[in-house]
C-alpha positions in Angstrom: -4.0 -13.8 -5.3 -3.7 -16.9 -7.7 -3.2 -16.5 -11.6 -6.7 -18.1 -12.3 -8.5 -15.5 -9.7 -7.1 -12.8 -11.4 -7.6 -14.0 -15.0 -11.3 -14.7 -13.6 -11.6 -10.9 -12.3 -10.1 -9.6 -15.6 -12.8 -12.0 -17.6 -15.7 -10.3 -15.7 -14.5 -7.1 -15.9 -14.9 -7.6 -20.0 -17.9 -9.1 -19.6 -19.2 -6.0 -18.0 -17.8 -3.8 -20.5 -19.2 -5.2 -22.8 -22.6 -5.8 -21.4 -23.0 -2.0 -20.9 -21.8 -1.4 -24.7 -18.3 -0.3 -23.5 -16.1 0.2 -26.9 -14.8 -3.3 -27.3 -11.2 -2.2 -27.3 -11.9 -2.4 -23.4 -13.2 -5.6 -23.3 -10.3 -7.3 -26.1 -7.7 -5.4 -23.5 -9.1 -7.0 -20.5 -9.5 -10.4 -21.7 -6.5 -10.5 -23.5 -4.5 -9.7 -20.0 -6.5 -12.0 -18.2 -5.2 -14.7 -20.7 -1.1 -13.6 -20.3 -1.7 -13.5 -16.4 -3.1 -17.2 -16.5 -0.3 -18.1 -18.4 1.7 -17.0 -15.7 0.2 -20.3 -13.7 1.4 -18.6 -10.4 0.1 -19.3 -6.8 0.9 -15.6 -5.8 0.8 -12.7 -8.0 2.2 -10.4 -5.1 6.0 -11.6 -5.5 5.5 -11.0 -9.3 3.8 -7.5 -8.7 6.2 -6.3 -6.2 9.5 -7.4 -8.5 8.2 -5.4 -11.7 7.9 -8.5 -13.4 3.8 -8.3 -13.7 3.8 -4.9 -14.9 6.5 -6.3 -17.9 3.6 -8.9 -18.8 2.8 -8.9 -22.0 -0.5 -7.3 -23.0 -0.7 -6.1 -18.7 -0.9 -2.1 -19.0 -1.3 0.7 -16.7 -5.7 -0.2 -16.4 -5.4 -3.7 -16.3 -2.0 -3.5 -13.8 -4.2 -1.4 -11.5 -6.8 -4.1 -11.4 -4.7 -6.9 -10.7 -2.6 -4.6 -8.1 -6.5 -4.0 -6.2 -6.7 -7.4 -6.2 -3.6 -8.8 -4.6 -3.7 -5.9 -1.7 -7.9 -6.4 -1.0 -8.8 -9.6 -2.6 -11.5 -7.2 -4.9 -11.8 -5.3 -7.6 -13.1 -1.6 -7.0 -13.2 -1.8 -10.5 -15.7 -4.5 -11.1 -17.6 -2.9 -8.5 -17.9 0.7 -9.6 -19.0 -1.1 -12.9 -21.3 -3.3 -11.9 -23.4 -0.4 -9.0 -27.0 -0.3 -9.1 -27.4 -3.6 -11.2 -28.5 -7.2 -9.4 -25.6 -9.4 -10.1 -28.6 -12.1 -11.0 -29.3 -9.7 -13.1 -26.1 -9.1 -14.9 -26.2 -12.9 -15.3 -29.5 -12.9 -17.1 -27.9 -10.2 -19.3 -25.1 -12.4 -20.0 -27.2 -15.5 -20.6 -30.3 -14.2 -22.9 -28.8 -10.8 -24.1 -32.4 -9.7 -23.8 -31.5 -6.1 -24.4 -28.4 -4.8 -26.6 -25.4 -3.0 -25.0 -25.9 -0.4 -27.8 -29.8 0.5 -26.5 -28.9 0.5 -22.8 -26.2 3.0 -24.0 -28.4 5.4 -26.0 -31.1 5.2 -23.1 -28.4 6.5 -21.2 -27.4 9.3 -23.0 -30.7 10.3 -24.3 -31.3 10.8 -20.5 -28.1 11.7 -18.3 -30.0 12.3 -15.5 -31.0 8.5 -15.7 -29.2 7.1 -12.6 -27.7 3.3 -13.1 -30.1 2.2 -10.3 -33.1 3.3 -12.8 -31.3 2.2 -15.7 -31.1 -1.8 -13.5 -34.8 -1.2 -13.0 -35.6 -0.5 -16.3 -33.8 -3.4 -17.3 -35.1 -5.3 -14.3 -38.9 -4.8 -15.7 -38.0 -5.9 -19.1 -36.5 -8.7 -18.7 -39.6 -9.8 -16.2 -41.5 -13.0 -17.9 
């Protein structure tokens, strides 16, 4: 796994975050470690992972260490994936794009109804954002 993969992964991951209305400490924490592992400019992250040197990265903690270990050992983030269940990845992109509906109302849908399942919430979604 390739510093610009990984940075890419990290970048997502805060985009996610922050599409769902994550508190934006998340977000600044996974973007900001995606930026100090680019600027590692390394070809393989494994060497650097197995010698300590990745987890003495600055602004690389325990979360976003986890991450970047998932990655080099499957090429994947279970991460991103747990995040991202039950919504279209076209439409994550639309969400991203048009920010049709606020982070802050999906999040108060949610917990207004915890029963609400994310694949309900991606339909709900899915039907508002139908032109």
């Amino acid at each position: 796994m390739d510093s610009r993969t990984a940075a890419h992964s990290l970048n997502k991951i805060a985009d996610v975050l922050d599409a769902v209305g994550e508190q934006k400490f998340k977000s600044r924490a996974y973007r900001k470690a995606a930026k100090s592992i680019l600027s590692l400019d390394s070809d393989d992250l494994a060497p650097l992972l197995a010698s300590g040197e990745l987890a003495d990265t600055p602004n690389v903690g325990p979360a976003t260490l986890s991450v970047v270990r998932d990655l080099i050992e499957t090429g994947e983030s279970s991460y991103l994936t747990e995040l991202t269940v039950g919504i279209p990845e076209g439409l994550m992109q639309r969400l991203f794009i048009h920010a049709v509906i606020s982070a802050s109302q999906l999040v108060e849908a949610v917990r207004r109804h915890p029963d609400v399942t994310r694949a309900e919430v991606a339909g709900d979604i899915r039907r508002r954002l139908e032109v």
